[in-house]
KEDREN-589384 format. One record per atom (N, C-alpha, C, O): residue number from 1; x, y, z. Coordinates in pm, 1 decimal. Layout:
# residues N
num, u, v, w
NUM, X, Y, Z;
...
END
This chain:
# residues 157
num, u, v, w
1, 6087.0, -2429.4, 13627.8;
1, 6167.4, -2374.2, 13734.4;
1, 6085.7, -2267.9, 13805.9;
1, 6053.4, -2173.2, 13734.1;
2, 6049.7, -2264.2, 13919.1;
2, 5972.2, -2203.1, 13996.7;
2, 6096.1, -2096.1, 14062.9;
2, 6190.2, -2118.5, 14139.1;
3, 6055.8, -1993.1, 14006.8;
3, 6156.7, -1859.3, 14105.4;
3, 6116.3, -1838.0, 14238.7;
3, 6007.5, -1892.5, 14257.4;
4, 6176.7, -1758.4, 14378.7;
4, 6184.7, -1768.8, 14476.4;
4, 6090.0, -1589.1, 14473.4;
4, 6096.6, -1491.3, 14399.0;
5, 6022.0, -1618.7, 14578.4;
5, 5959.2, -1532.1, 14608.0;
5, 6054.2, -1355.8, 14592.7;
5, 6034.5, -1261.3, 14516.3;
6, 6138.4, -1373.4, 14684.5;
6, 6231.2, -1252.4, 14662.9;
6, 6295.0, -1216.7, 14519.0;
6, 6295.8, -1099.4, 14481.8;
7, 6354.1, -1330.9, 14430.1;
7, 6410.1, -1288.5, 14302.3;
7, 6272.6, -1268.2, 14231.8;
7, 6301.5, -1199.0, 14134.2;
8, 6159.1, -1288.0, 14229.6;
8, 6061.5, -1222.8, 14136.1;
8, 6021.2, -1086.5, 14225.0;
8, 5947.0, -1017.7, 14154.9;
9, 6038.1, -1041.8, 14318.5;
9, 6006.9, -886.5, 14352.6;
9, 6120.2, -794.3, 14322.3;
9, 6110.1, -672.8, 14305.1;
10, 6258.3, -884.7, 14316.4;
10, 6410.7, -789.0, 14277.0;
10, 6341.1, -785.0, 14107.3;
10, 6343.9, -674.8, 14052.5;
11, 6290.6, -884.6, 14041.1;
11, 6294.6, -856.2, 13891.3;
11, 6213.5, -751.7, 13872.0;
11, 6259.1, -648.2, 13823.3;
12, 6083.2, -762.7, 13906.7;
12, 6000.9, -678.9, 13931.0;
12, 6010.3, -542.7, 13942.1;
12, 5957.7, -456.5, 13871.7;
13, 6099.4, -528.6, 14059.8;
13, 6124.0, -368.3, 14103.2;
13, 6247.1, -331.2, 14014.3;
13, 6275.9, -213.9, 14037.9;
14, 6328.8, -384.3, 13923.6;
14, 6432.1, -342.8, 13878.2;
14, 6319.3, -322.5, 13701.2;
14, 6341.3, -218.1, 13639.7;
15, 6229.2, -406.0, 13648.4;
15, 6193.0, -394.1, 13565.2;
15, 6088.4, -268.6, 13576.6;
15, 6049.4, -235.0, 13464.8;
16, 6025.8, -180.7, 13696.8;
16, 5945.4, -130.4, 13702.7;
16, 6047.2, 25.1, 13723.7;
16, 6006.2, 133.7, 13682.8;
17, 6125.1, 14.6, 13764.4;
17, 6259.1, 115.1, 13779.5;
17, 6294.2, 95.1, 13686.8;
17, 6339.0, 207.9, 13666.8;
18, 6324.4, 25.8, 13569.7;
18, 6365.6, 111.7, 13409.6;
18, 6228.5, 154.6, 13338.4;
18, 6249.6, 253.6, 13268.4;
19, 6107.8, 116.5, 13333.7;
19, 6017.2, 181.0, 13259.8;
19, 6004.2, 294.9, 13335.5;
19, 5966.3, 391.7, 13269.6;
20, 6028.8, 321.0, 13487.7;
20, 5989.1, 476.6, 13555.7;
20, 6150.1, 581.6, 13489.8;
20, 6162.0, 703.8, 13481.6;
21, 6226.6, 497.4, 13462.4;
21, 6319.8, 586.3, 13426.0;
21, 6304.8, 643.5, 13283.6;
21, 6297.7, 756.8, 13235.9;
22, 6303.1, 534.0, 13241.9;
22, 6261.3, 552.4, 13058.7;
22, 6168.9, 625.6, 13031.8;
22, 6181.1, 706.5, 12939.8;
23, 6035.2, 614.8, 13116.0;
23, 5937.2, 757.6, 13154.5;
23, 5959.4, 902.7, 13168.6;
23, 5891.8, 1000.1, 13135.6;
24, 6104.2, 885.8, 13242.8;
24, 6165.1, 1086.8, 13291.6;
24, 6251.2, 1058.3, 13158.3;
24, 6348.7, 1129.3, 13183.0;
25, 6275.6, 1004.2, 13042.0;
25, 6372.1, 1051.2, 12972.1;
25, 6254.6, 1105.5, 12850.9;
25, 6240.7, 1208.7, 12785.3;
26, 6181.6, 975.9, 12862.3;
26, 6103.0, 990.3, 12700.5;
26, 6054.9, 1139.7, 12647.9;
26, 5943.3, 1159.4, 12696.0;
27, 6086.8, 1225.7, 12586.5;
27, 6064.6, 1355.0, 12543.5;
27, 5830.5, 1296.9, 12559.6;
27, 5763.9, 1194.6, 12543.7;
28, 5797.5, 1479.5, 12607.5;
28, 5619.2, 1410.1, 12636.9;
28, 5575.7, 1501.5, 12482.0;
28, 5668.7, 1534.6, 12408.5;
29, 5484.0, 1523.9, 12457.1;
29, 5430.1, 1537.5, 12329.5;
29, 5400.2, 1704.2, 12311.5;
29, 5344.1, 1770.0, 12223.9;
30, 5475.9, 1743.1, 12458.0;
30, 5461.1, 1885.0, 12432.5;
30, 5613.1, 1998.0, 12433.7;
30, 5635.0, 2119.2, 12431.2;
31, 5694.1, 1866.6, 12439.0;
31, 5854.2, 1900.0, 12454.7;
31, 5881.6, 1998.4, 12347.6;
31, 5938.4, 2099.9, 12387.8;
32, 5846.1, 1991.6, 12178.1;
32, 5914.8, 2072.4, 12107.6;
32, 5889.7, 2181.4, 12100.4;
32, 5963.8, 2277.1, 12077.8;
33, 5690.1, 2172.8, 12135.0;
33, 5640.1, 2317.0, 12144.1;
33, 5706.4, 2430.5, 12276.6;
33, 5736.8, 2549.5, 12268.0;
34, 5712.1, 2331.2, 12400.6;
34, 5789.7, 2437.8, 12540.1;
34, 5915.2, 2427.4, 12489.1;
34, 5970.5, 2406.7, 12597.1;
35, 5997.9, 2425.4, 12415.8;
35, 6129.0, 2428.5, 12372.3;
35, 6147.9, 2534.3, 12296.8;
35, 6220.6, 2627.4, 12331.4;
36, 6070.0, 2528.7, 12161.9;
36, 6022.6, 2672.3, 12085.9;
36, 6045.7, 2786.2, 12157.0;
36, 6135.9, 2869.9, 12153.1;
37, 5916.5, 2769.7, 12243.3;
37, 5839.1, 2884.4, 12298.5;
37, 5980.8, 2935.5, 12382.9;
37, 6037.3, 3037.6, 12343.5;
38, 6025.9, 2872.1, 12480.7;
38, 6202.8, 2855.7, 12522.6;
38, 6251.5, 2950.9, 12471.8;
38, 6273.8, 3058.3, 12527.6;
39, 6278.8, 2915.6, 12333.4;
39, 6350.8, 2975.3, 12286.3;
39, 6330.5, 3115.2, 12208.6;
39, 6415.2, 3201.3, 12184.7;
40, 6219.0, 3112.9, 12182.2;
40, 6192.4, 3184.4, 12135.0;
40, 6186.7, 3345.9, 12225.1;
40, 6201.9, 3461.4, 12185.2;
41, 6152.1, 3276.9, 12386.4;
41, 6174.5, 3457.1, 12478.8;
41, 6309.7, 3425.8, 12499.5;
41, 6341.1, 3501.2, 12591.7;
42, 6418.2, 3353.5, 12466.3;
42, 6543.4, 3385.2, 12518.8;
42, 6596.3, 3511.7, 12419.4;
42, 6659.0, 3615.3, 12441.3;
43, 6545.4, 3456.8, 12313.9;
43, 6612.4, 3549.0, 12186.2;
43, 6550.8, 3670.4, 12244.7;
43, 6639.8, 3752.7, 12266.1;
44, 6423.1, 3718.5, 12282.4;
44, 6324.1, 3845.2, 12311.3;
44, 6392.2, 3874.0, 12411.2;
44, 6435.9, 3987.9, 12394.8;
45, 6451.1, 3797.7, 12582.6;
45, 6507.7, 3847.8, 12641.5;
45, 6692.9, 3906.4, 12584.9;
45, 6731.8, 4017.6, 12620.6;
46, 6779.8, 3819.0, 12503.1;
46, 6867.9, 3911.4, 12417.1;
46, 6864.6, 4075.1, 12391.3;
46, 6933.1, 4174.8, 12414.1;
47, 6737.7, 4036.4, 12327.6;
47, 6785.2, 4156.8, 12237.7;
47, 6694.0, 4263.7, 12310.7;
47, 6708.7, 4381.9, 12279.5;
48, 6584.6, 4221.9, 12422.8;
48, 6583.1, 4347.9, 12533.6;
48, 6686.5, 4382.0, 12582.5;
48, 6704.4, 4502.8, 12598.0;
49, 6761.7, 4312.8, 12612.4;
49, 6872.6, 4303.9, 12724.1;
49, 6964.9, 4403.2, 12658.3;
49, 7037.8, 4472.2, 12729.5;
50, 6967.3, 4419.2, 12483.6;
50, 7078.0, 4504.1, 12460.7;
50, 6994.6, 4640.0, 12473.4;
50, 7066.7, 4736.6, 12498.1;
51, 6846.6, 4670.7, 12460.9;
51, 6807.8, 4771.8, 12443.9;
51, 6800.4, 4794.3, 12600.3;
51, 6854.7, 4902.1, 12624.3;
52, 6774.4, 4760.4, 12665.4;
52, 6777.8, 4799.9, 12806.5;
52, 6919.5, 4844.5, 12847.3;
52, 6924.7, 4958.8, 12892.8;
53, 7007.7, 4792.6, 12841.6;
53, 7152.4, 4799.9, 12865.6;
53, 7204.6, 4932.4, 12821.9;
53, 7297.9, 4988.1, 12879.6;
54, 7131.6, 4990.1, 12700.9;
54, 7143.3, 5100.5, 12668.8;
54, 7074.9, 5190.4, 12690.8;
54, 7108.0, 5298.9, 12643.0;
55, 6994.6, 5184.1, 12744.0;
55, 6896.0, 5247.7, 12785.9;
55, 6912.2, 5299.6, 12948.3;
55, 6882.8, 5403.5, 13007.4;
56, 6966.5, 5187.8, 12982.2;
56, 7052.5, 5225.1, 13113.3;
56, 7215.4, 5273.2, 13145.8;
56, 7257.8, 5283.1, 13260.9;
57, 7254.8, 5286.5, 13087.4;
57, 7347.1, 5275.9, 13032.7;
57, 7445.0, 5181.0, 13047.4;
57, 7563.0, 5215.2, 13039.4;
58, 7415.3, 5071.4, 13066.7;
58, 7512.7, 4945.3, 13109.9;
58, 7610.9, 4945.0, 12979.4;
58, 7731.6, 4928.3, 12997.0;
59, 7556.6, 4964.3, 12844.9;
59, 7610.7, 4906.0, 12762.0;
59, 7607.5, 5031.8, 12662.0;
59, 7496.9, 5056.7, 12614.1;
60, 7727.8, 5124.0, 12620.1;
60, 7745.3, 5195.7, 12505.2;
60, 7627.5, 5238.9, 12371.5;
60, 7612.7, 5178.0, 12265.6;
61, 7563.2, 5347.7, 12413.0;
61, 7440.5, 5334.7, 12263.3;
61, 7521.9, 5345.2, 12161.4;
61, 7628.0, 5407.4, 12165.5;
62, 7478.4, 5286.2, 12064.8;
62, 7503.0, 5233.9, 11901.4;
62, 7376.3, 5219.8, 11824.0;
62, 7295.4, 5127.6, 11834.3;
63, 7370.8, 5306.1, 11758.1;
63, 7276.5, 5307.2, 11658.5;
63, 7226.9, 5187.4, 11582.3;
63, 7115.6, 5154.3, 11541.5;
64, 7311.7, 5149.1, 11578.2;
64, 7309.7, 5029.0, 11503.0;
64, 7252.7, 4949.4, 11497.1;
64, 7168.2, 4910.3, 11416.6;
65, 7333.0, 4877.4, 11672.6;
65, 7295.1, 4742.6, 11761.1;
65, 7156.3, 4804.1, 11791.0;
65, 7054.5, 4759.8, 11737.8;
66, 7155.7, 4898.3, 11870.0;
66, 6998.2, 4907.8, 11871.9;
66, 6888.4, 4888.1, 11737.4;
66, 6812.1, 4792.1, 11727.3;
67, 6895.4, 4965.4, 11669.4;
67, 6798.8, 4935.1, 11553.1;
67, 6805.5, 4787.3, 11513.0;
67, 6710.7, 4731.6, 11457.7;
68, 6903.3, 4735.0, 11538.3;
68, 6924.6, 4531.7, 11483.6;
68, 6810.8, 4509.8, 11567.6;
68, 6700.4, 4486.0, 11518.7;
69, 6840.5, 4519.7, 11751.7;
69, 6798.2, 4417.8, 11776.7;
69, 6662.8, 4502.5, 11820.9;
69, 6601.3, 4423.9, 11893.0;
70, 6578.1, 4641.2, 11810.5;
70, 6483.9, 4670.4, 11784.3;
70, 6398.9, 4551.4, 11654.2;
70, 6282.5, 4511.6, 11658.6;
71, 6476.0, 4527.9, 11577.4;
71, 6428.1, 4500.6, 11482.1;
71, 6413.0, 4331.4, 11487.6;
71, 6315.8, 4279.3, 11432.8;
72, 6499.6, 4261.4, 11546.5;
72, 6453.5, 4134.9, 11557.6;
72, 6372.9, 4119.7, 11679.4;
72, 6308.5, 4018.0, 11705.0;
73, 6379.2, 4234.7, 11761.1;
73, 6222.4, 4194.2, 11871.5;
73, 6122.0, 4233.2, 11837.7;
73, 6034.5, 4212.3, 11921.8;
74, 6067.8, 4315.1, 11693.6;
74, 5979.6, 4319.7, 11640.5;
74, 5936.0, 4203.8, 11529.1;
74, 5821.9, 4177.7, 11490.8;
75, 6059.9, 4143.2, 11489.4;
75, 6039.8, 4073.2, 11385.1;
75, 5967.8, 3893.7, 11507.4;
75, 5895.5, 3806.4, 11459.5;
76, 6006.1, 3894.4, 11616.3;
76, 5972.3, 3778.7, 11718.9;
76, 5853.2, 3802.0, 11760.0;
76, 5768.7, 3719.4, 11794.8;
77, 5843.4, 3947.6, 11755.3;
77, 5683.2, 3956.6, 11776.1;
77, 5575.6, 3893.5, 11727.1;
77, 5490.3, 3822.1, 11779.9;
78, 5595.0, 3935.1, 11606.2;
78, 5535.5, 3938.5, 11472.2;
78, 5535.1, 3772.5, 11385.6;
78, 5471.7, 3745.9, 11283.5;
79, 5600.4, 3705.8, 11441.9;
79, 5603.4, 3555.2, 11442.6;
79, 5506.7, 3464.2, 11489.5;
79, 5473.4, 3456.3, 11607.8;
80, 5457.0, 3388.6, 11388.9;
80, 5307.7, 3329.9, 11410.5;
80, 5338.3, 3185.7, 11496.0;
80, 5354.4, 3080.5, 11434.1;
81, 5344.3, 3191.4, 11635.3;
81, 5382.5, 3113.1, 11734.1;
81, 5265.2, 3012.0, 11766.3;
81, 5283.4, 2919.4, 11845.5;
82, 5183.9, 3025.7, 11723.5;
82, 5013.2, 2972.3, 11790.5;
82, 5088.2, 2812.9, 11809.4;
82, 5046.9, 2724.4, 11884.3;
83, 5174.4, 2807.7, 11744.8;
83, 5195.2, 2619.0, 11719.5;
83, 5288.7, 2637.9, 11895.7;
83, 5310.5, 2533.5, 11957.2;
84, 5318.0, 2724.7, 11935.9;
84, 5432.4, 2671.3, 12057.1;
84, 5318.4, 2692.1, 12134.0;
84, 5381.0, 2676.1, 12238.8;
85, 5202.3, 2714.6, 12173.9;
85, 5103.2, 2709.8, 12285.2;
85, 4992.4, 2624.1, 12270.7;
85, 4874.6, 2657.4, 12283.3;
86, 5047.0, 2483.1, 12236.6;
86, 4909.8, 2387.5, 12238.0;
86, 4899.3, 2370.8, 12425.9;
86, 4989.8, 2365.9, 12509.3;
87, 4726.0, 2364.5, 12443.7;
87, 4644.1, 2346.3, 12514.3;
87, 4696.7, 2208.9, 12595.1;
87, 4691.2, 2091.5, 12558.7;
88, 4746.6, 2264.5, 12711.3;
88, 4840.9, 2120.6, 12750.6;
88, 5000.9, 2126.3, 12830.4;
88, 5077.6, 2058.1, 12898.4;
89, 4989.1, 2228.7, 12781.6;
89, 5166.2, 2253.7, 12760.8;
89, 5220.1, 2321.1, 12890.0;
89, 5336.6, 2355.9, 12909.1;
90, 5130.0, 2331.7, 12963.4;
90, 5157.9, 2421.2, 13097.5;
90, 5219.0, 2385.0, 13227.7;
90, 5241.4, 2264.8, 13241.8;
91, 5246.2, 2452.4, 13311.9;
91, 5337.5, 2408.4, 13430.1;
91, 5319.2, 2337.7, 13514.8;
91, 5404.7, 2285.3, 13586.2;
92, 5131.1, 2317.9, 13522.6;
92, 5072.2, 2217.4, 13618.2;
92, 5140.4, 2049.9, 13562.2;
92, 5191.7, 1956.5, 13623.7;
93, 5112.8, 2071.1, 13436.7;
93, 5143.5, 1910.7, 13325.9;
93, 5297.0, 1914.1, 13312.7;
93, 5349.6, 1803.0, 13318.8;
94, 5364.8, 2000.8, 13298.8;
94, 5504.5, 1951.9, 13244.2;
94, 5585.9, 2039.5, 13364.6;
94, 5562.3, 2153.0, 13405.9;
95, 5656.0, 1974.9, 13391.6;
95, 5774.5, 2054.1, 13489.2;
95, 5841.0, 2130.6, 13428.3;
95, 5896.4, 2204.2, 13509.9;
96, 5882.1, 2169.1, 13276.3;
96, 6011.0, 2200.9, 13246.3;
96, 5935.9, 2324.2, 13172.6;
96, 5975.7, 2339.4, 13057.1;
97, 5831.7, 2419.4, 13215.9;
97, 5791.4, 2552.8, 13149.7;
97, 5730.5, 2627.9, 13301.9;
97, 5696.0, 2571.1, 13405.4;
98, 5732.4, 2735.8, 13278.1;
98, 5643.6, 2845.5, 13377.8;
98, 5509.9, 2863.3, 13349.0;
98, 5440.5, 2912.6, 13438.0;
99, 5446.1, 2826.6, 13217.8;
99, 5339.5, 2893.1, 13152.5;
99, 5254.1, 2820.0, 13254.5;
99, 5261.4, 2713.7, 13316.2;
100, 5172.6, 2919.2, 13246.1;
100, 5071.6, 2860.3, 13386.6;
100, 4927.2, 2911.6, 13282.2;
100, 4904.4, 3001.0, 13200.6;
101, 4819.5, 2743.1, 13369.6;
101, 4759.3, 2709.8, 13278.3;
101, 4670.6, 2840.4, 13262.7;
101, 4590.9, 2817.3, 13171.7;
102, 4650.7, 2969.7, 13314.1;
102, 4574.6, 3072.1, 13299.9;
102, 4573.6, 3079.2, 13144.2;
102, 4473.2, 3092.2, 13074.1;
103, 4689.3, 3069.6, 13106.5;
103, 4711.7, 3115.7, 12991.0;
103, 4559.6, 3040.8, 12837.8;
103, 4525.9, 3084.6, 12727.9;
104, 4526.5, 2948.2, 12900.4;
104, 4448.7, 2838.3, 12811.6;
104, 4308.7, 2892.3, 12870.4;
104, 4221.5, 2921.6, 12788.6;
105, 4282.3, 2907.2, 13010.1;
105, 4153.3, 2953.7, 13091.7;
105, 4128.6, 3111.3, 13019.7;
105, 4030.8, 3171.8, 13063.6;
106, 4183.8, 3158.2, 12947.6;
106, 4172.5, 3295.0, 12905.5;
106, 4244.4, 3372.1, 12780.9;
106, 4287.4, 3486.4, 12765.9;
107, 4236.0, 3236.1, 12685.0;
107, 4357.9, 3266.6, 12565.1;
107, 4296.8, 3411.5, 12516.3;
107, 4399.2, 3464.9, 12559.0;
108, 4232.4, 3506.6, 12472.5;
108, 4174.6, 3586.0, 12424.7;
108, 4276.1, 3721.7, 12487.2;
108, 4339.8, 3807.0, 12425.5;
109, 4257.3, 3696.1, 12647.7;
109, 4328.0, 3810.5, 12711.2;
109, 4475.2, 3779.1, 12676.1;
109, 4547.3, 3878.9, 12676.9;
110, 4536.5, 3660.0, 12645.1;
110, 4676.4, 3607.8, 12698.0;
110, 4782.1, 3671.5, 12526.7;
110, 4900.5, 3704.3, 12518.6;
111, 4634.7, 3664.1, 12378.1;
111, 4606.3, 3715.6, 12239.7;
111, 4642.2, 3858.6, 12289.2;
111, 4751.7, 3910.5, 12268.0;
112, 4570.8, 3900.0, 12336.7;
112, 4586.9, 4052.5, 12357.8;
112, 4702.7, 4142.0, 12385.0;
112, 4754.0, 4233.3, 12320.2;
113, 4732.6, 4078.8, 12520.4;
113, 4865.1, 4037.2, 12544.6;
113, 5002.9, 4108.8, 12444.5;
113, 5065.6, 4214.6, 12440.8;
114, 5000.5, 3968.0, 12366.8;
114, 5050.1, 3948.1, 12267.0;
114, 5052.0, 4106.4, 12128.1;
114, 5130.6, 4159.9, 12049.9;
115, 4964.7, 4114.0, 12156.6;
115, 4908.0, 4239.5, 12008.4;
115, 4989.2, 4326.1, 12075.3;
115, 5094.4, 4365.6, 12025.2;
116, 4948.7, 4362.7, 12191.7;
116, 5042.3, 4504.3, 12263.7;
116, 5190.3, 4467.9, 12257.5;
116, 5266.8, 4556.5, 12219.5;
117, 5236.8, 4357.0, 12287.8;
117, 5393.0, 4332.7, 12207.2;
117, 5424.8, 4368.8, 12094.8;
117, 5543.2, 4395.8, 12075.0;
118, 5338.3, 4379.0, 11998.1;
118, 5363.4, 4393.0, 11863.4;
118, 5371.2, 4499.0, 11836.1;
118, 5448.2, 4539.9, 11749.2;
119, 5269.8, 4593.8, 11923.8;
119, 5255.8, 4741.8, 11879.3;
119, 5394.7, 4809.3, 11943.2;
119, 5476.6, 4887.8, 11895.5;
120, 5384.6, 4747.3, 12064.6;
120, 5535.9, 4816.6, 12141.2;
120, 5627.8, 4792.9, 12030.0;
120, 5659.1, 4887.0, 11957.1;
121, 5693.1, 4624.8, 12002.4;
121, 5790.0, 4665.2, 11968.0;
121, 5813.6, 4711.6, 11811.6;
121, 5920.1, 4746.4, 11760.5;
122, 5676.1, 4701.4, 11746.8;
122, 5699.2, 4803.7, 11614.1;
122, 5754.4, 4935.7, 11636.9;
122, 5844.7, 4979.6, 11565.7;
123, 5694.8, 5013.0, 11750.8;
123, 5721.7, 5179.6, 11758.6;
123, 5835.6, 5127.3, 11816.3;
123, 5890.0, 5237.3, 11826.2;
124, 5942.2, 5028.8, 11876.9;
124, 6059.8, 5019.6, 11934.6;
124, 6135.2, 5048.9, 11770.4;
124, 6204.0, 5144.9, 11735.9;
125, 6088.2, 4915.9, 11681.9;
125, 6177.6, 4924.2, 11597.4;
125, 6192.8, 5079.2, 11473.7;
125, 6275.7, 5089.1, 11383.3;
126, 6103.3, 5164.0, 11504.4;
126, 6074.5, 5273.1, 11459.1;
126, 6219.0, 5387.6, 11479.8;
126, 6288.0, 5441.4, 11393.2;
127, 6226.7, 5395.0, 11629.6;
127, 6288.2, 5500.3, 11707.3;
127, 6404.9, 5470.5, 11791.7;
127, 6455.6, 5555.3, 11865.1;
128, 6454.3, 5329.6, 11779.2;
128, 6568.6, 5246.3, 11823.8;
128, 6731.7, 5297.1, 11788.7;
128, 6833.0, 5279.2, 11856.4;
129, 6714.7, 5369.0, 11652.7;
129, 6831.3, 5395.1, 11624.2;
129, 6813.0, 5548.4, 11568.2;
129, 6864.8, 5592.7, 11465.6;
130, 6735.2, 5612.6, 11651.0;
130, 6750.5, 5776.1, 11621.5;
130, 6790.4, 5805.2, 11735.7;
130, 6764.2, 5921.5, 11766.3;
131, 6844.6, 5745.8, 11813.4;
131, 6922.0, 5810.6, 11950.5;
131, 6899.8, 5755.4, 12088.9;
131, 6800.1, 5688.1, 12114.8;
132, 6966.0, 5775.7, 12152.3;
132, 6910.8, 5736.3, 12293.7;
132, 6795.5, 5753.3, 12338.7;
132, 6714.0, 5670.6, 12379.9;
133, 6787.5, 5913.8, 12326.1;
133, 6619.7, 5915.1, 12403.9;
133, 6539.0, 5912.0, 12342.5;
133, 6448.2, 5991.4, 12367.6;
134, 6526.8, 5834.7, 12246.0;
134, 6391.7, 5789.3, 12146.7;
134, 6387.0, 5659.6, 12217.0;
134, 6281.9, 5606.6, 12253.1;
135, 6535.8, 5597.8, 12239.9;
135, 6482.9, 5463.6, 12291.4;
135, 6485.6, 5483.7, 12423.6;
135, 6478.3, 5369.3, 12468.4;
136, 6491.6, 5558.8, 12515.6;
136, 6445.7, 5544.0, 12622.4;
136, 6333.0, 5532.8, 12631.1;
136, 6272.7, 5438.4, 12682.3;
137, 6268.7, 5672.3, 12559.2;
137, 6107.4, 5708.0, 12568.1;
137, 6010.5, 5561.9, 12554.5;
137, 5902.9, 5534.2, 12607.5;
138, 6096.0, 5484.8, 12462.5;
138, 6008.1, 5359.2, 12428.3;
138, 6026.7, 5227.7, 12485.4;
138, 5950.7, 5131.8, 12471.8;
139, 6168.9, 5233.5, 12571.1;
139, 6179.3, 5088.3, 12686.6;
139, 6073.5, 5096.6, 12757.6;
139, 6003.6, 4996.2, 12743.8;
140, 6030.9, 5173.5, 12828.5;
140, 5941.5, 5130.4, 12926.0;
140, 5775.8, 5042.4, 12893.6;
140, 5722.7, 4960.8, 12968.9;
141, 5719.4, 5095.7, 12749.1;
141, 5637.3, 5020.3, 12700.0;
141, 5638.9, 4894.9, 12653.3;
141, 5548.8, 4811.5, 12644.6;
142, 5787.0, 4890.4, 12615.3;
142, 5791.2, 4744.0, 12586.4;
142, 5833.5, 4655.2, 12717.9;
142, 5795.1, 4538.4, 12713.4;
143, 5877.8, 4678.9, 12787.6;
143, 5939.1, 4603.7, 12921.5;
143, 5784.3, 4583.4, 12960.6;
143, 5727.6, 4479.2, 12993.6;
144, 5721.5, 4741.6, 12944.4;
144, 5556.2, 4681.0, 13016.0;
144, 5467.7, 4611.3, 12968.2;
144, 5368.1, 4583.4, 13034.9;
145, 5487.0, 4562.6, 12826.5;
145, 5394.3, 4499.7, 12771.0;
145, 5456.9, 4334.9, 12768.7;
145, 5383.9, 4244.9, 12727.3;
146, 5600.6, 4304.9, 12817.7;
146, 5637.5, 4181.3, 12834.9;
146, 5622.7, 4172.7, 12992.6;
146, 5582.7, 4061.1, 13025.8;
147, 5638.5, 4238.4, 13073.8;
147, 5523.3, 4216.1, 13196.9;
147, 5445.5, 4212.9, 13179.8;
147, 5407.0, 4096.0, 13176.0;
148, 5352.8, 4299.7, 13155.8;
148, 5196.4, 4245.1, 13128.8;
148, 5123.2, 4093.7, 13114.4;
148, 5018.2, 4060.8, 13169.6;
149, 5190.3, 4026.1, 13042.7;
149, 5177.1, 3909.3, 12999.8;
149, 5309.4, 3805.9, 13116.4;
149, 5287.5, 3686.3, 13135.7;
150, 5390.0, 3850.1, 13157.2;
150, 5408.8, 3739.3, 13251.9;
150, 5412.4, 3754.5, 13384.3;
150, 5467.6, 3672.5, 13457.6;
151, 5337.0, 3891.3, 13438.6;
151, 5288.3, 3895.7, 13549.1;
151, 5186.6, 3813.6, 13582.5;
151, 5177.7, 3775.1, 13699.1;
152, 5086.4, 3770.4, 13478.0;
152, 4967.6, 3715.9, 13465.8;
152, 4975.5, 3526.6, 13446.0;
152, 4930.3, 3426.3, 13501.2;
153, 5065.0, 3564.0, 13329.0;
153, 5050.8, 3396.4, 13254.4;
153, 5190.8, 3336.4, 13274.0;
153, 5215.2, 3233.9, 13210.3;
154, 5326.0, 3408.4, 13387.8;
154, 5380.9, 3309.5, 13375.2;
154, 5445.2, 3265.0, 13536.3;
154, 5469.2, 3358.8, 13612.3;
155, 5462.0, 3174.7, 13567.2;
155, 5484.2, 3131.1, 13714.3;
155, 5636.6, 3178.6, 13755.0;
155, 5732.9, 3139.2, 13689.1;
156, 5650.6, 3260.2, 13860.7;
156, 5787.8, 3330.8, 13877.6;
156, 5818.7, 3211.7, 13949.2;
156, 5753.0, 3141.0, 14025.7;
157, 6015.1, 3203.7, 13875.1;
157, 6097.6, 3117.5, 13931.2;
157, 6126.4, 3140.9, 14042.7;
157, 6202.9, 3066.2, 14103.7;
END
């Protein structure tokens, strides 16, 4: 049975339109690591968000809440992430992250980065819950050391 010129270009284009679709669904090989990484500054933006909030005063100081979430943005710091930044993973290649590929052209500075997070938010989690203006004194280093790093390495929405 010889098909007609037109029903083999309808099969064609309908068979070439589910593999392009099946293409935008298929998770790519860098999905779990930008998912991580995802998630991992949502939690960092959290629990800035409560120290800032208090810091501004949006949100009631509490000794408490501050020292918690001082303490889990030190503890996110301090989290050995190297696995959520494989070489690849960036905004040029995947649509669904900001990380811009600087970050791979200069991992050493992007490391560095990183260390000054750690130091910030150790002295955050230090002085978080001795009062307000201990944590004032210390928002601004940490807000600047998570700019630092996405003024540079991450693509503004």
């Amino acid at each position: 049975m010889q098909r007609s010129l037109p029903a083999y270009a309808i099969a064609l284009t309908v068979a070439a339109s589910t593999v392009f679709a099946a293409s935008q669904i298929t998770p790519g090989p860098y999905d779990g690591a930008i998912k991580a990484r995802q998630s991992h500054m949502q939690l960092n933006a959290f629990n800035i968000g409560v120290l800032a909030g208090m810091a501004k005063g949006k949100i009631e100081y509490n000794a408490e809440a501050a020292a918690n979430a001082a303490s889990n943005l030190n503890a996110l710091a301090n989290l050995h992430g190297g696995n959520y930044w494989p070489e690849g993973s960036d905004s040029v290649a995947n649509q669904n992250t900001n990380a811009l590929p600087a970050i791979w052209q200069n991992f050493p500075d992007f490391a560095s980065k990183a260390k000054a997070l750690k130091v910030a938010t150790a002295q955050m989690d230090m002085v978080a819950g001795n009062g307000l203006d201990a944590l004032k004194g210390q928002i601004k280093a940490v807000g600047g050391a998570c700019g630092g790093c996405h003024k540079v390495y991450r693509q503004s929405e």
